[in-house]
VOPAGU-2260 file (C-alpha; in pm, 1 decimal, decimal comma):
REM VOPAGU-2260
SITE   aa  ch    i         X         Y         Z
SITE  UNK   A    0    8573,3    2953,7   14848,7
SITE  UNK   A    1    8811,8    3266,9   14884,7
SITE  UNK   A    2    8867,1    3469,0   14590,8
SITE  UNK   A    3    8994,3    3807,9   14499,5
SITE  UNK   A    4    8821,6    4057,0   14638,3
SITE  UNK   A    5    8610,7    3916,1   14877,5
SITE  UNK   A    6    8602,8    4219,3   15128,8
SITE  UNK   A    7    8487,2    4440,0   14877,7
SITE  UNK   A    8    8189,1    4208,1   14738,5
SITE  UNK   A    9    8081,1    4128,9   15090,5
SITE  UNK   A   10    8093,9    4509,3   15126,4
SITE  UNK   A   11    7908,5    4548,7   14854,3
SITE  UNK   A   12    7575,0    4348,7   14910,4
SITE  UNK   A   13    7579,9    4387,5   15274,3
SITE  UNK   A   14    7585,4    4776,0   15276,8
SITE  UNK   A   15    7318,4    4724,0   14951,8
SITE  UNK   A   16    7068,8    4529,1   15123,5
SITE  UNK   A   17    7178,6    4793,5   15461,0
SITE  UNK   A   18    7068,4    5045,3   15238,7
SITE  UNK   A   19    6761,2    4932,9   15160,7
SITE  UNK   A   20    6620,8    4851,1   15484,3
SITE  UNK   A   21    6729,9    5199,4   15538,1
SITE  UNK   A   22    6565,4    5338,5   15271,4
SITE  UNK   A   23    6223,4    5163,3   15326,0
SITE  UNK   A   24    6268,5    5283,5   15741,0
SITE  UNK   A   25    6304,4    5688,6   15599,4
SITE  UNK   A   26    5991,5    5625,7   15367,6
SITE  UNK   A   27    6162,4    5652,8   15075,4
SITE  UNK   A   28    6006,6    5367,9   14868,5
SITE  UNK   A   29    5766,3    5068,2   14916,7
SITE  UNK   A   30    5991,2    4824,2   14749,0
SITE  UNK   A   31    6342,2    4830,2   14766,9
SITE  UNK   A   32    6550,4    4554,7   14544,7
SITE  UNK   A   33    6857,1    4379,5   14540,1
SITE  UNK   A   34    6959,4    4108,2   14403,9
SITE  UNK   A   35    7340,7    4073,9   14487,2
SITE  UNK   A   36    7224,1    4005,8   14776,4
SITE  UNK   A   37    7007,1    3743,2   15019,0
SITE  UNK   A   38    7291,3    3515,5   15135,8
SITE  UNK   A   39    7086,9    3267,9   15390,3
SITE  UNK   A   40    7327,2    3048,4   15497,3
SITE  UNK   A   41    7593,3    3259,4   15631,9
SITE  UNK   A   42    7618,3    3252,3   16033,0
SITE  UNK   A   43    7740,0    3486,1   16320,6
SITE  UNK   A   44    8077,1    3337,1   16331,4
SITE  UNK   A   45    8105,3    3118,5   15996,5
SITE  UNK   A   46    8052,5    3129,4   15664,1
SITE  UNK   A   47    7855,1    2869,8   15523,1
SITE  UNK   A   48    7691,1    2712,1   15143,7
SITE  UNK   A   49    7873,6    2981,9   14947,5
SITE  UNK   A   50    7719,8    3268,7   15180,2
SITE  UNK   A   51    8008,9    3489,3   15381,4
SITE  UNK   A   52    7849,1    3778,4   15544,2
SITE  UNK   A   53    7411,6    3758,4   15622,5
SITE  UNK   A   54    7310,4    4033,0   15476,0
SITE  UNK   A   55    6992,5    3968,7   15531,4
SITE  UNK   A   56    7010,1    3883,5   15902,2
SITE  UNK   A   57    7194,0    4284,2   15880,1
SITE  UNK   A   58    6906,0    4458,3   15692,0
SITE  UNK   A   59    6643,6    4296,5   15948,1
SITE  UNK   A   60    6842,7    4411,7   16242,1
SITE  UNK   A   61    6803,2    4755,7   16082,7
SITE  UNK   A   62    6471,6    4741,2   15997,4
SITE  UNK   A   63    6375,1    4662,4   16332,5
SITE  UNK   A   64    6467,7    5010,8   16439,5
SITE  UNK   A   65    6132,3    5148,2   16322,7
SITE  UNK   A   66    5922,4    4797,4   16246,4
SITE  UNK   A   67    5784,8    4627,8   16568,9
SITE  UNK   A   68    5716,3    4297,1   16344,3
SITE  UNK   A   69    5915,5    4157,2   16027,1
SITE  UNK   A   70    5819,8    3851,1   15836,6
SITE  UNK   A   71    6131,5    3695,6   15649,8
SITE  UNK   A   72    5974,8    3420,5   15335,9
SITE  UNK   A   73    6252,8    3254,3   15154,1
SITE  UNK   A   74    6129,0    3060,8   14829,0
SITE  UNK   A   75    6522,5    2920,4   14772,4
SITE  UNK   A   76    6499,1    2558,8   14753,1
SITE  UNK   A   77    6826,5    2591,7   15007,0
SITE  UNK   A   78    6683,6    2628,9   15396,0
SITE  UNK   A   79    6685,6    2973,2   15550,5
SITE  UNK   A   80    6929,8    2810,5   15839,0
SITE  UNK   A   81    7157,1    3135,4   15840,8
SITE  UNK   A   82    6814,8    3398,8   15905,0
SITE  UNK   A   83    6651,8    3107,5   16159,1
SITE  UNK   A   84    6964,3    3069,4   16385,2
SITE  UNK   A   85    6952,3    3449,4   16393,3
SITE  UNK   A   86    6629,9    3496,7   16493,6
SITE  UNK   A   87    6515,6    3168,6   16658,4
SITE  UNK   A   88    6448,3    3296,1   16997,6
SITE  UNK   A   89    6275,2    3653,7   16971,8
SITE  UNK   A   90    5887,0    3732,2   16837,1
SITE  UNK   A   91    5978,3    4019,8   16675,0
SITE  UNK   A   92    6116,8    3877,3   16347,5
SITE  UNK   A   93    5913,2    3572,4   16199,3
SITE  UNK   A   94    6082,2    3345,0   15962,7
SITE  UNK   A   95    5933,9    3086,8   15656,6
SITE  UNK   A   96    6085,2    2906,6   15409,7
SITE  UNK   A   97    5952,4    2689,6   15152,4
SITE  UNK   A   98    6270,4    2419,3   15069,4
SITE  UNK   A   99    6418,9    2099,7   14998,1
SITE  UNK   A  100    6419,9    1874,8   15279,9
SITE  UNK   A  101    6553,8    1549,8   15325,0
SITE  UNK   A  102    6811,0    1301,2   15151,0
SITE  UNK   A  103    7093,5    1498,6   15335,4
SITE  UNK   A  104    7011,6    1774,5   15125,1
SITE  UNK   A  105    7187,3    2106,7   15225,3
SITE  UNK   A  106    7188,9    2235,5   15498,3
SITE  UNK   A  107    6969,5    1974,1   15661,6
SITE  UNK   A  108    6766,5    2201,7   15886,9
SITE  UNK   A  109    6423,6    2318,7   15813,9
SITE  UNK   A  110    6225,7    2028,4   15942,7
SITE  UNK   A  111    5856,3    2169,0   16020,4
SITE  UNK   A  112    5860,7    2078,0   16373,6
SITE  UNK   A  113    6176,3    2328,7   16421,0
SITE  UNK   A  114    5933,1    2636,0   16499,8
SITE  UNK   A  115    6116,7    2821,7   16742,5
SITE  UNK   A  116    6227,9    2839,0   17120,1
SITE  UNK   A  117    6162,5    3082,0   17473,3
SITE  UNK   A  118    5998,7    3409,5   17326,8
SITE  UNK   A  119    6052,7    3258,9   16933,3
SITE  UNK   A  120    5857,7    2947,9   16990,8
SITE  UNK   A  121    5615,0    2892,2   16685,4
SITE  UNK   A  122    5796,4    3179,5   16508,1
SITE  UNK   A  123    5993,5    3001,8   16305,9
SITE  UNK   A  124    5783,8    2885,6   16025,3
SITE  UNK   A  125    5903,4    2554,5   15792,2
SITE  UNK   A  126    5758,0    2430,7   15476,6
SITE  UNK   A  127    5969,0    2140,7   15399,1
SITE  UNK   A  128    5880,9    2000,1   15011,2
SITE  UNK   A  129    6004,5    1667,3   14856,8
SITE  UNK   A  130    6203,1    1664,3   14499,9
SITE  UNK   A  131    5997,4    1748,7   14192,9
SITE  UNK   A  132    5716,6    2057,3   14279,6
SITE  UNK   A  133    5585,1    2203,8   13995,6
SITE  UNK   A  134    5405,8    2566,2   13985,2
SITE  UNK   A  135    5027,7    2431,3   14114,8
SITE  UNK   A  136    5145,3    2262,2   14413,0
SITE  UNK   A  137    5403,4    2504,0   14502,8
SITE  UNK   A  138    5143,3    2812,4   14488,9
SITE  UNK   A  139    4888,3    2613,1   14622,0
SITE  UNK   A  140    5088,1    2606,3   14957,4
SITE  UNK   A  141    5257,6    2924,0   14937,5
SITE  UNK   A  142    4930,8    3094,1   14914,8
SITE  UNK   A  143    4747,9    2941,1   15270,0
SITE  UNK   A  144    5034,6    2938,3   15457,8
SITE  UNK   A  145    5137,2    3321,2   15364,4
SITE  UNK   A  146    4784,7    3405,1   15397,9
SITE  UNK   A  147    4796,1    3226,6   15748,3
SITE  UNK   A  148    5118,3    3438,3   15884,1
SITE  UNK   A  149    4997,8    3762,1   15777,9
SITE  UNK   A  150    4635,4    3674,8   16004,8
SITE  UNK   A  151    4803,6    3605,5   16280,0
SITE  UNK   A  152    5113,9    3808,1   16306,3
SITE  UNK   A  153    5045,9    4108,7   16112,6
SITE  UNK   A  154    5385,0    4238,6   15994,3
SITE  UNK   A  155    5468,3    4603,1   15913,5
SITE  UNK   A  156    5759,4    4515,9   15664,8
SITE  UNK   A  157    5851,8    4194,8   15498,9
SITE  UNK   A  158    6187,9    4082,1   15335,7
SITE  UNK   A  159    6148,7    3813,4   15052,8
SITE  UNK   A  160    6486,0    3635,7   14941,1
SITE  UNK   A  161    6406,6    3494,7   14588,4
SITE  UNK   A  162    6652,8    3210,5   14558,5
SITE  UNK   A  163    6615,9    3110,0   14171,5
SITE  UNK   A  164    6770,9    2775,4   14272,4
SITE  UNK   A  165    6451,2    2664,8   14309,1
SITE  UNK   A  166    6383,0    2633,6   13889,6
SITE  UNK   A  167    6380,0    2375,2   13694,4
SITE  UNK   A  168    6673,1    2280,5   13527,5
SITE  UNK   A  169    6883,2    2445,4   13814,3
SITE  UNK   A  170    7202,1    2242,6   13831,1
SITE  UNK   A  171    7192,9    2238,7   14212,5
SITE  UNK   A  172    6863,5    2197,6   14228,0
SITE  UNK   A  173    6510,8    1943,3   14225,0
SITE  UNK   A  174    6224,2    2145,7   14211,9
SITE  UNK   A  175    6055,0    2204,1   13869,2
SITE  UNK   A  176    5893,9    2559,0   13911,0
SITE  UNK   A  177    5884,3    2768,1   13625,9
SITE  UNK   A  178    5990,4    3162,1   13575,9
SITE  UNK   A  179    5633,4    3232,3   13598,5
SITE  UNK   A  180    5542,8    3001,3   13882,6
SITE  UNK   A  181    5814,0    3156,3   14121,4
SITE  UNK   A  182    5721,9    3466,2   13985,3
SITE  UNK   A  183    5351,4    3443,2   14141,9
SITE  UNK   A  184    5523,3    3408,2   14499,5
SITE  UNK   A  185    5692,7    3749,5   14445,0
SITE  UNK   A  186    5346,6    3903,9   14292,8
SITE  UNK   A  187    5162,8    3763,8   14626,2
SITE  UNK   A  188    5372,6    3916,0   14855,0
SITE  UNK   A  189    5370,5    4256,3   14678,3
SITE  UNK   A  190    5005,6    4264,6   14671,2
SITE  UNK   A  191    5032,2    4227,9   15012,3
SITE  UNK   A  192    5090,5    4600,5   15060,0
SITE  UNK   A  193    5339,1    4596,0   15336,4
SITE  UNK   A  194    5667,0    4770,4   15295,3
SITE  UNK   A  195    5940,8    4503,9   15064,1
SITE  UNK   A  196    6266,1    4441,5   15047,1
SITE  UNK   A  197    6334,1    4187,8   14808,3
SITE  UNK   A  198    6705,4    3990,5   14786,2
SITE  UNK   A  199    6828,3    3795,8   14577,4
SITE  UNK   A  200    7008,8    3448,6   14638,4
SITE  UNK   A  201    7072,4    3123,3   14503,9
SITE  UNK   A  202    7069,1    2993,6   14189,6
SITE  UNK   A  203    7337,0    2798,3   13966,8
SITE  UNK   A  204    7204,6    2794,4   13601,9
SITE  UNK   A  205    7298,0    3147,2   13520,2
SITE  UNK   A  206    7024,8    3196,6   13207,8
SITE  UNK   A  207    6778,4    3090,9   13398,6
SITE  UNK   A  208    6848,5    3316,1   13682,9
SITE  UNK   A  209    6895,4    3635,7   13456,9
SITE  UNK   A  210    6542,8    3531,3   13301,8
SITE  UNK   A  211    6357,1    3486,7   13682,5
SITE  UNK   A  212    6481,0    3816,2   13856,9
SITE  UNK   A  213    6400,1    4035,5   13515,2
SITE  UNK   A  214    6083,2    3868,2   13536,9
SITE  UNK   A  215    6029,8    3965,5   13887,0
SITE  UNK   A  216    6189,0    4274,8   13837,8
SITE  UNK   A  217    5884,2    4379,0   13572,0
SITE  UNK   A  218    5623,7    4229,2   13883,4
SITE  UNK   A  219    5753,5    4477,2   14114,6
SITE  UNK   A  220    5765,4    4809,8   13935,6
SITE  UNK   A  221    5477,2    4692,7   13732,0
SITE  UNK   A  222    5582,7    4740,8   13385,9
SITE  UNK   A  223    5506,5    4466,0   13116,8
SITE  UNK   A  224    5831,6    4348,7   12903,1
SITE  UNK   A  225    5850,6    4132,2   12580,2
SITE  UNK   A  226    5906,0    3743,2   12641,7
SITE  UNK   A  227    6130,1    3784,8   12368,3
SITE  UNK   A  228    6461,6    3818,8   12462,9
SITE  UNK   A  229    6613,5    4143,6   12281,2
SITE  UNK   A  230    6951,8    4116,7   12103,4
SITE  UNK   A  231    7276,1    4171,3   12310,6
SITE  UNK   A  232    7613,2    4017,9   12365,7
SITE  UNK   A  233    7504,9    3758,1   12622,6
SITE  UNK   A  234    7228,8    3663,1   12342,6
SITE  UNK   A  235    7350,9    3292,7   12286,9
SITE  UNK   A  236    7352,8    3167,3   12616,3
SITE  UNK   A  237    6933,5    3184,1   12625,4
SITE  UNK   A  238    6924,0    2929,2   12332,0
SITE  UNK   A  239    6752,6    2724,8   12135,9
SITE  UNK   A  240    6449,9    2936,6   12217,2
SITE  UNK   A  241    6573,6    3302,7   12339,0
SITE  UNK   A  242    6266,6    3376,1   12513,1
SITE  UNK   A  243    6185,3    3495,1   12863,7
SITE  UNK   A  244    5952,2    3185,5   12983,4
SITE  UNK   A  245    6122,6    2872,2   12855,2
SITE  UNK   A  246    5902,8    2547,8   12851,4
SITE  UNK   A  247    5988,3    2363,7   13189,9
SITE  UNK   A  248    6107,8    1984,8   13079,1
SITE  UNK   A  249    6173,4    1762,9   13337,4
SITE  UNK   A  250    6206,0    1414,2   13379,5
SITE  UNK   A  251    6176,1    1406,1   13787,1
SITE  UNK   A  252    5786,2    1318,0   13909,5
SITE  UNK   A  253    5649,6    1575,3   14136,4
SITE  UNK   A  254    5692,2    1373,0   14490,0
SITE  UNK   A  255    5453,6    1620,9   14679,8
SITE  UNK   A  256    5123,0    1407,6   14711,3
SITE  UNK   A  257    4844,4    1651,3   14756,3
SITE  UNK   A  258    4806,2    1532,3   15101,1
SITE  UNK   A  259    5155,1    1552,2   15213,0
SITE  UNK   A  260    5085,6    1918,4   15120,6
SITE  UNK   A  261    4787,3    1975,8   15297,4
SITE  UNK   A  262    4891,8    1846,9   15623,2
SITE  UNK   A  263    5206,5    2035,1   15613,5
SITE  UNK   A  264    4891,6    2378,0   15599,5
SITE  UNK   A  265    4753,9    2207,6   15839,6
SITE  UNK   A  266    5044,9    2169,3   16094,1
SITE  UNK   A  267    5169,9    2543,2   16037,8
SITE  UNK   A  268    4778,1    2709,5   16088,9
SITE  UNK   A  269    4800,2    2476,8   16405,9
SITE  UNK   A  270    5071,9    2625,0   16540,1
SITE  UNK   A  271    4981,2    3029,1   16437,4
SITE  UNK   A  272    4701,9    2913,8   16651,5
SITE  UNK   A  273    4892,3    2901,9   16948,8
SITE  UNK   A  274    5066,8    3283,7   16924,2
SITE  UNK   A  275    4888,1    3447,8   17171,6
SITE  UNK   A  276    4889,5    3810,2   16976,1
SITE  UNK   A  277    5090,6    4006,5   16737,4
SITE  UNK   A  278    5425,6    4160,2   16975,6
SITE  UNK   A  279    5461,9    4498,0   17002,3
SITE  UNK   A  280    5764,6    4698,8   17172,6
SITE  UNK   A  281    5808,3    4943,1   17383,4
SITE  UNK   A  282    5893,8    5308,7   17259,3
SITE  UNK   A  283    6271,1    5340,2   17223,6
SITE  UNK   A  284    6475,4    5635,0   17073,1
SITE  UNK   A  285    6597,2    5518,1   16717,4
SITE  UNK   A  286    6960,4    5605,2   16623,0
SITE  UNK   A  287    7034,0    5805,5   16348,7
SITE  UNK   A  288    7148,3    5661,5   16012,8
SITE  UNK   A  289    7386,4    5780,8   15744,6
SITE  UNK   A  290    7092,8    5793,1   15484,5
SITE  UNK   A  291    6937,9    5985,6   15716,8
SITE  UNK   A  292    7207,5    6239,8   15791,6
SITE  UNK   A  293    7275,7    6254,9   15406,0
SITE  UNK   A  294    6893,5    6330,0   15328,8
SITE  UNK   A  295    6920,6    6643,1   15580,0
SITE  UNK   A  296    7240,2    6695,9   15402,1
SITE  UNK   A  297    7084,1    6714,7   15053,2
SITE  UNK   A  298    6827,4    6941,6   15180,2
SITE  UNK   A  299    7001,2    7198,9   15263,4
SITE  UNK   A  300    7004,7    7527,9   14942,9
SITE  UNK   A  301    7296,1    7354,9   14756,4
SITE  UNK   A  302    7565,8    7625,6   14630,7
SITE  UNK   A  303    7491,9    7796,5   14301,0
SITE  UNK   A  304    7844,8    7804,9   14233,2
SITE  UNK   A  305    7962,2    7416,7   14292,0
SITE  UNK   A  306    7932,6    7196,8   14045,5
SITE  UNK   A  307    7664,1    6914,9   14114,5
SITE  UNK   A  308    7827,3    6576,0   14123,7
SITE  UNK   A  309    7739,4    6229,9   13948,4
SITE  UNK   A  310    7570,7    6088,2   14239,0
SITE  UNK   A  311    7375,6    6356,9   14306,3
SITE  UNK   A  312    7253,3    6385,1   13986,9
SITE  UNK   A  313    7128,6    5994,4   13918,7
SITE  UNK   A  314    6959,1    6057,5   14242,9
SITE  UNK   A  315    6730,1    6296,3   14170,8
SITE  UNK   A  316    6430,9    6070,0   13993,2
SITE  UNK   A  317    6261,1    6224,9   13738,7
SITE  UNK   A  318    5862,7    6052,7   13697,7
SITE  UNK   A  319    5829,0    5868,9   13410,4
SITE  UNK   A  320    5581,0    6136,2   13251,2
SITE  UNK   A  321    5836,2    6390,9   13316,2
SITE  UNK   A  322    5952,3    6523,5   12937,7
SITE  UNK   A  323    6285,1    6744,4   12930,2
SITE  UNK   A  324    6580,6    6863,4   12771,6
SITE  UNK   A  325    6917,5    6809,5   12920,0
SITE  UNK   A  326    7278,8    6617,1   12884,9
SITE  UNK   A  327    7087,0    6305,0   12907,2
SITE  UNK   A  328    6822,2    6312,4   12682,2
SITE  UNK   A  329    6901,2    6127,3   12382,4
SITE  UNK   A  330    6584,4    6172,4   12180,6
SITE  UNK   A  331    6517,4    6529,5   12289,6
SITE  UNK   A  332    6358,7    6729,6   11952,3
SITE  UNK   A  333    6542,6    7044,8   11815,3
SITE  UNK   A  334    6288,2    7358,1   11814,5
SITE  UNK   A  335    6180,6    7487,6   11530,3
SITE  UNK   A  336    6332,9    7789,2   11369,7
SITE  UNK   A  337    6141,1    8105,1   11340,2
């Protein structure tokens, strides 16, 4: 749908996730988030399944710049069709997604046996999953088939799109994973050790989409939160029980037999099997980018006599054993008089 402002959101998330890959390419983090963005289904010349720009299919262009190998995983329930297209003939960008397939769900791509063509063939990577998955036979698949794609094709940064559509109770959705179940995906992968970018995308029961990425949010800078939801003018929307982890309650049986799941491992091992090594590239020169020229930019002996602005002030981190007085220190402690 078009709405108001649809230039400046698209310009938003794009140049967010842009800045990002950016970031992680200049060595300025491990992890970079966000969560605006991630939108999968979006295409070269089309928008597509409420996605209008790729953002993700952007920030993987740029990361390439410096990475000889990126792995794109995509837990959405939604197929990956936008990042696939995108990347369905090279080696140098690997793609898996764990989704809904079948039923003329959307998009109807992501059959396993579509693994990739000339130079890309078997490096597109499908994990197609019937209605009903719950956390155990979810992870139990994620887990191999991860484990699998980092053996054989060795990636030096990976971008995870963390599609909360794929909760129970999403109204778009069939899958009945919990906050904490999709949560384990995210932990995986960041325990991987390889540079992150994780996106955002899907999901259609708002609550339940503010409760997974806070979650995940906590995995990824490592900082343990309350499951109690603390007081604040959103507050009634996460009733009756206002907590972080709601009980998952779902009528749908899981429809993933245990060997349905197993021979889907099998197939995709099969086929990692058959990559002859992990692609490397030739040396190139790498363009400058505007983070870049802006990091020289900041280095330089600022004026004593200009006044520092906003944005250079929130971007100067302080550690979070760093104690100080200043215009932003609310609890800072008067000195005692002599």
């Amino acid at each position: 749908p078009v709405f108001d402002g649809l230039f400046d959101f698209c310009s938003m998330y794009t140049g967010a996730s842009l800045e990002g890959a950016m970031r992680l390419n200049n060595q300025c983090c491990d992890i970079a988030i966000n969560w605006s963005g991630g939108l999968h289904h979006a295409k070269k010349f089309e928008a597509s399944g409420f996605c209008y720009v790729n953002d993700i299919v952007i920030a993987i262009l740029e990361l390439l710049k410096f990475h000889p190998r990126v792995l794109y995983v995509d837990i959405d329930i939604h197929h990956g069709d936008g990042v696939q297209e995108a990347f369905y003939l090279t080696d140098r960008v690997m793609t898996v997604s764990f989704h809904k397939y079948g039923n003329y769900f959307f998009p109807g791509t992501g059959d396993m046996y579509e693994i990739g063509a000339e130079s890309g063939r078997y490096y597109s990577v499908n994990v197609p999953l019937k209605e009903g998955i719950d956390d155990h036979s979810y992870f139990q698949t994620f887990k191999p088939v991860i484990q699998a794609v980092m053996e054989f094709y060795q990636p030096t940064c990976i971008v995870l799109q963390c599609g909360s559509d794929s909760l129970a109770g999403d109204r778009l959705g069939c899958f009945a994973l919990s906050t904490k179940g999709h949560g384990e995906c995210v932990k995986f992968v960041k325990e991987l050790n390889v540079p992150l970018l994780v996106l955002g995308g899907g999901g259609y029961t708002v609550r339940n989409v503010s409760r997974c990425w806070t979650y995940e949010t906590s995995l990824l800078v490592e900082e343990n939160i309350s499951s109690e939801i603390p007081y604040n003018e959103y507050f009634e929307y996460f009733a009756p029980d206002f907590t972080l982890h709601p009980d998952v309650n779902t009528k749908q049986d899981n429809a993933n037999s245990k060997q349905y799941l197993e021979t889907i491992v099998k197939h995709v091992t099969e086929n990692l099997k058959c990559l002859q090594h992990s692609p490397s590239v030739q040396m190139q020169d790498v363009p400058e980018d505007f983070l870049r020229l802006k990091m020289e930019e900041e280095e330089k002996e600022p004026d004593p006599d200009k006044r520092m602005t906003q944005e250079e002030i929130d971007i100067k981190v302080e550690p979070p054993n760093e104690f100080y007085d200043g215009e932003k220190d609310q609890d800072a402690e008067m000195p005692p008089e002599t």
